[in-house]
RODO-2510 file (C-alpha; in nm, 4 decimals, decimal comma):
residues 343
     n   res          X          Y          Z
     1     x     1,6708   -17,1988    -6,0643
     2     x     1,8505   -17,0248    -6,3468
     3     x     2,1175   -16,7600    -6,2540
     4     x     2,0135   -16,4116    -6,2092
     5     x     2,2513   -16,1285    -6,2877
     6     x     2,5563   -16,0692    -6,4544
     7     x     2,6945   -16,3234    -6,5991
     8     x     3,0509   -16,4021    -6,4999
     9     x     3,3341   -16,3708    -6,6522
    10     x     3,4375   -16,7410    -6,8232
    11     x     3,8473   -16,6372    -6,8211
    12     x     3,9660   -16,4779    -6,5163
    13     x     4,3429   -16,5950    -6,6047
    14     x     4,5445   -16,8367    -6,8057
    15     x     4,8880   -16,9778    -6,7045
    16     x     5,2039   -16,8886    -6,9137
    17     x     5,3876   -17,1361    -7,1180
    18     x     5,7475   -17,1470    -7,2265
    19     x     5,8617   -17,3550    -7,5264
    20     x     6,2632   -17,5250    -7,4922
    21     x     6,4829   -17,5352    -7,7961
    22     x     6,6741   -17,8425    -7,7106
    23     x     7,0475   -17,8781    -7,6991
    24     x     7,1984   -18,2322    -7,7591
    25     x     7,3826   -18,3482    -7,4423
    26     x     7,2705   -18,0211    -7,2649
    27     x     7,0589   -18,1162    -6,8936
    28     x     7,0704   -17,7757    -6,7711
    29     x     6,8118   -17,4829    -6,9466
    30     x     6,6932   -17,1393    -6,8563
    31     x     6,3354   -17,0640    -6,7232
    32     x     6,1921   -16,6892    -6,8315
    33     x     6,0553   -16,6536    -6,4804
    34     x     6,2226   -16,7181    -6,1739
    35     x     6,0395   -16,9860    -5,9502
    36     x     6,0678   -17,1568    -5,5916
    37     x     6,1251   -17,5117    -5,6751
    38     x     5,9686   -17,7757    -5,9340
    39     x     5,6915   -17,7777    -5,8151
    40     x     5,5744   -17,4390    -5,9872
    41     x     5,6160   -17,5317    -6,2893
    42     x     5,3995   -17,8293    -6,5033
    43     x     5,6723   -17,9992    -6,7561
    44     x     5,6460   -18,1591    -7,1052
    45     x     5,8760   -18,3468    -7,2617
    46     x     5,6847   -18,5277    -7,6181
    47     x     5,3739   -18,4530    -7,4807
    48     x     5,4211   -18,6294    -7,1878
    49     x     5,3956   -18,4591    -6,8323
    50     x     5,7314   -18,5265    -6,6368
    51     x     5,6851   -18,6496    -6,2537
    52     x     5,8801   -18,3213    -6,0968
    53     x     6,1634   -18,3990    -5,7496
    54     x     6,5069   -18,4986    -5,7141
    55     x     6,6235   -18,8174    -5,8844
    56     x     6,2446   -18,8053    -6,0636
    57     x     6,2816   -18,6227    -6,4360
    58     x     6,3478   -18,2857    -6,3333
    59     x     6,3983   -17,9803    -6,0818
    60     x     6,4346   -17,6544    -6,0318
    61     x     6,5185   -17,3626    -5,8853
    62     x     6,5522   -16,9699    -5,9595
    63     x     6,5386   -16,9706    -6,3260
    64     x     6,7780   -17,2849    -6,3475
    65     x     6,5614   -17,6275    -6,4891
    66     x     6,7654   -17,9185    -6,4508
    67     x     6,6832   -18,2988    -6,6302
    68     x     6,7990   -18,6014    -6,5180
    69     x     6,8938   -18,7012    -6,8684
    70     x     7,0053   -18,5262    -7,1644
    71     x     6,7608   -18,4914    -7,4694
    72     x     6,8185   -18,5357    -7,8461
    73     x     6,7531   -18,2361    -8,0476
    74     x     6,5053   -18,2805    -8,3188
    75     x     6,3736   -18,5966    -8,1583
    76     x     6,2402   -18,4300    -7,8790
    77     x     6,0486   -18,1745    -7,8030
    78     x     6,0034   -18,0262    -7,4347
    79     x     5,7978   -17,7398    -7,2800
    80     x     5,6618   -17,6336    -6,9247
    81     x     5,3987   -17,4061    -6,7670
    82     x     5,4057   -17,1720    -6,5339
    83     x     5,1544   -17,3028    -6,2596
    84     x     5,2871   -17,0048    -6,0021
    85     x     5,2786   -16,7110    -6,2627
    86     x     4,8780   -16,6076    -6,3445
    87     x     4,8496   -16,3871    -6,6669
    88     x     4,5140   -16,1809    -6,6368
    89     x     4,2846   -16,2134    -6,9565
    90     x     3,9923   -16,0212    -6,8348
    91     x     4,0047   -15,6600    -6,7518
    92     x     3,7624   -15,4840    -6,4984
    93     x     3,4857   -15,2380    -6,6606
    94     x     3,5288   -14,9378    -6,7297
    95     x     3,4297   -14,7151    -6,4078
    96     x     3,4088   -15,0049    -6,1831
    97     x     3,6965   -14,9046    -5,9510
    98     x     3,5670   -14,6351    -5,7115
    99     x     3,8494   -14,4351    -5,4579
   100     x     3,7090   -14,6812    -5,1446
   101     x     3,9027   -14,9268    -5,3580
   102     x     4,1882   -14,7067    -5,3666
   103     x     4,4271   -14,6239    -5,0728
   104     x     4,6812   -14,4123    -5,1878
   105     x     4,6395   -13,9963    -5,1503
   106     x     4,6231   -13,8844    -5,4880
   107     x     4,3052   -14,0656    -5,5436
   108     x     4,1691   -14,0487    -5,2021
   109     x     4,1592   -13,7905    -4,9740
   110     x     4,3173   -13,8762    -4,6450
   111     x     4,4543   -14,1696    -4,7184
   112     x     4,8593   -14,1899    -4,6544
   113     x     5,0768   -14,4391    -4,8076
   114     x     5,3812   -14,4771    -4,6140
   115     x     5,6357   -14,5368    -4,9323
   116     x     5,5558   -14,1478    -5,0651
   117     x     5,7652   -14,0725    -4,7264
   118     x     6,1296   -14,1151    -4,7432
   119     x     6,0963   -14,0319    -4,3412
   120     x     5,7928   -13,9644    -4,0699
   121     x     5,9655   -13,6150    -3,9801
   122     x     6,1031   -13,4526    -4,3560
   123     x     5,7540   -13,2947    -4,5080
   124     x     5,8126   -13,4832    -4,8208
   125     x     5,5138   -13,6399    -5,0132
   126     x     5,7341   -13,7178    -5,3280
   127     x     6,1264   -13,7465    -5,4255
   128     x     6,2290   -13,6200    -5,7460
   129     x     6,5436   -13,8303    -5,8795
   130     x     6,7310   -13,8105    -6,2383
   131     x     6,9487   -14,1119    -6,2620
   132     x     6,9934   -14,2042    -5,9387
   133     x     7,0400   -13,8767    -5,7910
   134     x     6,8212   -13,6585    -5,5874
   135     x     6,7434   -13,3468    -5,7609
   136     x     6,4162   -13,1600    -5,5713
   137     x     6,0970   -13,3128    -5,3922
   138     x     5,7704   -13,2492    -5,3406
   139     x     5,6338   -13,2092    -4,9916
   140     x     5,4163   -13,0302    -4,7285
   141     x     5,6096   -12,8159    -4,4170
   142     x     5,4728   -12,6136    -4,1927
   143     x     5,1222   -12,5324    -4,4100
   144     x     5,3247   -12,4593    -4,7354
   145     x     5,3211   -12,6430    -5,0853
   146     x     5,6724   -12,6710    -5,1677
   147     x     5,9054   -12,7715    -5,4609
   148     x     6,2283   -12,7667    -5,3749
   149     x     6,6323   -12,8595    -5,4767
   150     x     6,7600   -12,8129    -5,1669
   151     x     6,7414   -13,1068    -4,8875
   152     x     6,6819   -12,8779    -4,5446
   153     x     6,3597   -12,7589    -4,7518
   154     x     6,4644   -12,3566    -4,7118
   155     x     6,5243   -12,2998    -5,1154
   156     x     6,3245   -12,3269    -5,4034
   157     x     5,9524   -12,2585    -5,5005
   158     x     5,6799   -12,2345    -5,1953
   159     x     5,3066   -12,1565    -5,2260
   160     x     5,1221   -12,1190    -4,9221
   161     x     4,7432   -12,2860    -5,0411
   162     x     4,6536   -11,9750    -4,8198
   163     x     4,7909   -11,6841    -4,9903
   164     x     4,6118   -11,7112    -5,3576
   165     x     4,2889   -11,6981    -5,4311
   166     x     4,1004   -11,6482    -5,7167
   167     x     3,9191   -11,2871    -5,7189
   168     x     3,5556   -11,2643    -5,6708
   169     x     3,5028   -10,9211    -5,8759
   170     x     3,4229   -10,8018    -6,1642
   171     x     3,4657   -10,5169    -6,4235
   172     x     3,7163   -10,3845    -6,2176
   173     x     4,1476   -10,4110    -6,2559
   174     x     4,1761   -10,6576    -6,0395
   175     x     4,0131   -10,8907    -6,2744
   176     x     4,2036   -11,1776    -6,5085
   177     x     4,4931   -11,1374    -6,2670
   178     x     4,6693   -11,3035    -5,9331
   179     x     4,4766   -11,1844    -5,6670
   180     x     4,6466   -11,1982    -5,3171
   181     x     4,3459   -11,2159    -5,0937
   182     x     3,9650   -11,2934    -5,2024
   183     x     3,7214   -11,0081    -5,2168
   184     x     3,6115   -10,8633    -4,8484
   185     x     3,8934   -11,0978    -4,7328
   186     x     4,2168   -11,0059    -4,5389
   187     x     4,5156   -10,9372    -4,8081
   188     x     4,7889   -11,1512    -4,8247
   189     x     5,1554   -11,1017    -4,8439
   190     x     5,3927   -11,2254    -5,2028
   191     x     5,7325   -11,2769    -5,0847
   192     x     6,0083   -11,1549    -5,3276
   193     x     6,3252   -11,2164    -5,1577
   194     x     6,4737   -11,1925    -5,5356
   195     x     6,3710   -10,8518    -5,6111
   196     x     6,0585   -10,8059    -5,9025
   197     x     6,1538   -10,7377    -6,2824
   198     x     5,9004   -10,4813    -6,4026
   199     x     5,9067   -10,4095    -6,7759
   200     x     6,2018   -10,5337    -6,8540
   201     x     6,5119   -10,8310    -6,7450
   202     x     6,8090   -10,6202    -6,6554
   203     x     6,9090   -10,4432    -6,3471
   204     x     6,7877   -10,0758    -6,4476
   205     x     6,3958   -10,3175    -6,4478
   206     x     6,4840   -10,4647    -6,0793
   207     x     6,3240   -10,3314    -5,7680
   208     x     6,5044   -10,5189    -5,5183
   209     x     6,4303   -10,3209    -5,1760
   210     x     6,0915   -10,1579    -5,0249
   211     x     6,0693   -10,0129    -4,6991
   212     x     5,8833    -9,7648    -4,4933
   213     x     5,8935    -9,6420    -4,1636
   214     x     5,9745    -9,3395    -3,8760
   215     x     6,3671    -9,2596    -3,8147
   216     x     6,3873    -9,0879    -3,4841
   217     x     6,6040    -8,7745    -3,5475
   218     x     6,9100    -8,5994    -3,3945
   219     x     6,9964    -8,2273    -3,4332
   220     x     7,3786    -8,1743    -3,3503
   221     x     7,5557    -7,8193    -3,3801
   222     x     7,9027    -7,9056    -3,5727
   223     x     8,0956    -7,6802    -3,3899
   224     x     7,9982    -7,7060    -2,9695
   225     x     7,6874    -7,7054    -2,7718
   226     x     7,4163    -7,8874    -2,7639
   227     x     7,0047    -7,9415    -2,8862
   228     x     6,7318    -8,1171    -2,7218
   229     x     6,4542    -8,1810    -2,9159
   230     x     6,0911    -8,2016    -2,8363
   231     x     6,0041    -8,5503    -2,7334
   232     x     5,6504    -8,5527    -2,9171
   233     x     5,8444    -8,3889    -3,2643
   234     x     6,1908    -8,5750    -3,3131
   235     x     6,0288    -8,8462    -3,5956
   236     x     6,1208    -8,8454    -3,9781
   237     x     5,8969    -9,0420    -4,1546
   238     x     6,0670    -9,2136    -4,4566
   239     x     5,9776    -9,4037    -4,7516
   240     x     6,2392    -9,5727    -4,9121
   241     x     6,2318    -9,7631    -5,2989
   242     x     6,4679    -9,8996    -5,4374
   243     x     6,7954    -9,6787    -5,3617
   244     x     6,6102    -9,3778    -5,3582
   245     x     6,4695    -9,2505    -5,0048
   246     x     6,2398    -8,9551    -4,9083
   247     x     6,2440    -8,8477    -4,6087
   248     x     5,9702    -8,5536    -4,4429
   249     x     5,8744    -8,4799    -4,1177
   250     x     5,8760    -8,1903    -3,8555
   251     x     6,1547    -8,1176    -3,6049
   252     x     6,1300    -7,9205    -3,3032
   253     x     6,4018    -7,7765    -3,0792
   254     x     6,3078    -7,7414    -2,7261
   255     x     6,6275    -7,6370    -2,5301
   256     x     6,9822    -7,5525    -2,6292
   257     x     7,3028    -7,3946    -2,4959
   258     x     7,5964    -7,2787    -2,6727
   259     x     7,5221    -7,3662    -3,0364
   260     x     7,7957    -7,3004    -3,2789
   261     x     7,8769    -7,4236    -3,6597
   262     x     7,6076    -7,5370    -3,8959
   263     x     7,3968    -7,8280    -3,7352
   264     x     7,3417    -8,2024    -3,8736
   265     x     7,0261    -8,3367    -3,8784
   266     x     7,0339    -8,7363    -3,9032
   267     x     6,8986    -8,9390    -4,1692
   268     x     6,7580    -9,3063    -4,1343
   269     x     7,0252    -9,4287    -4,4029
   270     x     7,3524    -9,3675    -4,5427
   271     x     7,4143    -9,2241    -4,8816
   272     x     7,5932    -9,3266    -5,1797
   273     x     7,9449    -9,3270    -5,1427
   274     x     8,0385    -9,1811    -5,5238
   275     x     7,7496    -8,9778    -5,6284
   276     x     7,7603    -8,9286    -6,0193
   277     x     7,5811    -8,6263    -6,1826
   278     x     7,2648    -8,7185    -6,2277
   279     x     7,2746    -8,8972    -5,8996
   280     x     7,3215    -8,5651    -5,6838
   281     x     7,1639    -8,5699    -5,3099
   282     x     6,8870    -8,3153    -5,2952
   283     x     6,6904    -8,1476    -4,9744
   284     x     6,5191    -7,8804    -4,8555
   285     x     6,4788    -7,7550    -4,5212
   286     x     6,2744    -7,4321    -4,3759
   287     x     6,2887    -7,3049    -4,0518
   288     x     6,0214    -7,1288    -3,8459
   289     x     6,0664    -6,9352    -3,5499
   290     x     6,4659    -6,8893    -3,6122
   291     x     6,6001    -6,5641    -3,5081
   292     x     6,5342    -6,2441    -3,6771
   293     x     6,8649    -6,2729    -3,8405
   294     x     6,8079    -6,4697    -4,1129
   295     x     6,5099    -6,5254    -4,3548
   296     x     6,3407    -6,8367    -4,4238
   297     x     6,5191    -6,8760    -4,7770
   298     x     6,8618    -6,8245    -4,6669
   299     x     6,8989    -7,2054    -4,4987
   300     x     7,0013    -7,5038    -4,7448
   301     x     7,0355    -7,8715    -4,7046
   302     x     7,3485    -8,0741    -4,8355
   303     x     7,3698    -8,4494    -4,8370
   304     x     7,7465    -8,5316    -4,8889
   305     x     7,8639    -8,8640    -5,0359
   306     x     7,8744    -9,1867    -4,7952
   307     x     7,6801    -8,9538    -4,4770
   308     x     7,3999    -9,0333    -4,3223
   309     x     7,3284    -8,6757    -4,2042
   310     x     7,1647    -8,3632    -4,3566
   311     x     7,3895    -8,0412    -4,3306
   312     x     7,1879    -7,7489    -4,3024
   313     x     7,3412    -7,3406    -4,3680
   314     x     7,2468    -7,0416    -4,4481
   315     x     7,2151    -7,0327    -4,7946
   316     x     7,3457    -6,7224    -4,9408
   317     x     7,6894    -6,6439    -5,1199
   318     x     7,8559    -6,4531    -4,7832
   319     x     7,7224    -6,6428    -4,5465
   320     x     7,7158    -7,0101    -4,6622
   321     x     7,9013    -7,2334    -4,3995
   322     x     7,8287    -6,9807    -4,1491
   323     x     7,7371    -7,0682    -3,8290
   324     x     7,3668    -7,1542    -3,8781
   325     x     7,3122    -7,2922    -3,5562
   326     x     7,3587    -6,9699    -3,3750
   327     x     7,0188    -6,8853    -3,5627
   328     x     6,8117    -7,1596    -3,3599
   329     x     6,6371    -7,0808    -3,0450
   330     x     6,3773    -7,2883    -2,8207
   331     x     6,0684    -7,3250    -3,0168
   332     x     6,2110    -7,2902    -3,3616
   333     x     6,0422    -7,5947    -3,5822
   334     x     6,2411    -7,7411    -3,8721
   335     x     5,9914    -7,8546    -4,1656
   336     x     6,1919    -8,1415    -4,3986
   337     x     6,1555    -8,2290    -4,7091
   338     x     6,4509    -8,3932    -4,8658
   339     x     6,5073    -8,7026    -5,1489
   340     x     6,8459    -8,8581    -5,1564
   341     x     7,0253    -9,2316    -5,3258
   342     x     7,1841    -9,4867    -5,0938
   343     x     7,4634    -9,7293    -5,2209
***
């Protein structure tokens, strides 16, 4: 019966052959390819094949052929073939190699080839080397993508496959641009432990710090006594950008006893320690329920250079630096409202 199918492929491999240039008196020559012994290799010498084995016509070893005796150049003429080295002459077809045929993981998903690993334990999938030397890798740790130039794995460029995802709405801002969290999904965080360049590359571009939160308060007469606030209305609630904070809130004084001097109120952070003039501390502060002594306008705020603390008096030209906590009595409330710079 005649063969059905494909036919097969007539030349699967041929067997490379290395002509000698012969050197009178010379019994020692170099092979191109290294082999085991004589017996990988077919040798000619005037078209006749030599009978390989010590004290026979030849050996070999490495890439070392040795002859029992010496030939005469242009007499003789001497080649070999490599029976041990296969040259391939027939490629497979296009499209013919599927990923089952493949086992390592960027063809085939799941599959692990131990040599991408320099260990079992490090994360790495790939080591990135310049002459020798180590210079970043590639790996997986602790559900991250990472690129990195530093060997613990803490430094360099890390994308959580997580975080980013591509946004599902349209005709809206959020479209043609990185969208932290899909559309109905829960938002992710972007880590800038750098700071974020907006607009521009220098310094004056950099916003480097973001923070909000609730400071809880003190309110301490400067001279003697003492204030106890309300436990329920002691909480400043700042928001802080950059080096410039805001800070608002109610305070409310429930008991006190002796209160002399002007009176501190404490801020959640310090400010800058040389102020320049278009960097002066600013507040306000109004009182209700003080004591009929004063009006609501006559108390000021001052921020002072490196403090953390608001000074408050009453604000006109005879009395400034009086002794504004003599005008406080249980159940005054202190509405803030005050912006200052930190270092």
């Amino acid at each position: 019966m005649a063969y059905l199918g494909n036919a097969p492929a007539r030349s699967f491999i041929s067997f490379e052959r290395q002509v000698f240039t012969i050197v009178n008196a010379q019994t020692a020559y170099t092979l191109s390819h290294s082999v085991t012994n004589e017996n990988d290799i077919r040798l000619v010498v005037n078209n006749i094949v030599q009978e390989p084995g010590s004290g026979k016509a030849y050996t070999a070893s490495g890439t070392t052929l040795t002859l029992s005796a010496a030939l005469t150049n242009g007499t003789d003429e001497m080649y070999c073939v490599f029976l041990g080295k296969a040259v391939g002459t027939v490629n497979a077809p296009a499209g013919s190699i599927n990923n089952s045929q493949i086992s390592y993981p960027l063809a085939q998903s799941g599959a692990v080839v131990s040599s991408f690993n320099r260990t079992s334990s490090d994360g790495n999938i790939l080591e990135l080397q310049k002459d020798g030397t180590v210079i970043g890798s590639i790996g997986n740790k602790a559900a991250n993508i990472f690129m990195t130039n530093n060997s613990s794995n803490n430094t360099g460029f890390k994308i959580n496959p997580d975080a980013i995802t591509p946004s599902t709405s349209t005709g809206t801002d959020r479209d043609n641009a990185i969208d932290l969290g899909a559309s109905g999904a829960a938002y992710k965080d972007l880590y800038l432990g750098g700071g974020l360049l907006v607009g521009g590359t220098g310094t004056a571009n950099k916003l480097d710090d973001y923070e909000e939160g609730l400071h809880e308060t003190t309110l301490t007469p400067s001279t003697s006594g003492t204030v106890n606030l309300a436990g329920n209305i002691n909480l400043l609630s700042y928001v802080k950008i950059g080096n410039l904070v805001n800070v608002t809130g109610q305070i409310g004084v429930n008991t006190l006893s002796s209160s002399t001097g002007y009176y501190t109120i404490s801020l959640p952070f310090t400010s800058k320690s040389n102020n320049t003039d278009k960097e002066f501390t600013s507040s306000v502060s109004i009182i209700h329920n003080a004591t009929n002594n004063v009006n609501l306008s006559e108390f000021v705020g001052v921020i002072d250079a490196n403090s953390n603390v608001i000074k408050v008096f009453l604000g006109n030209a005879s009395q400034f630096q009086s002794d504004s906590a003599e005008e406080l009595r249980s159940g005054t409330n202190i509405y803030l409202n005050c912006s200052y710079r930190t270092a």
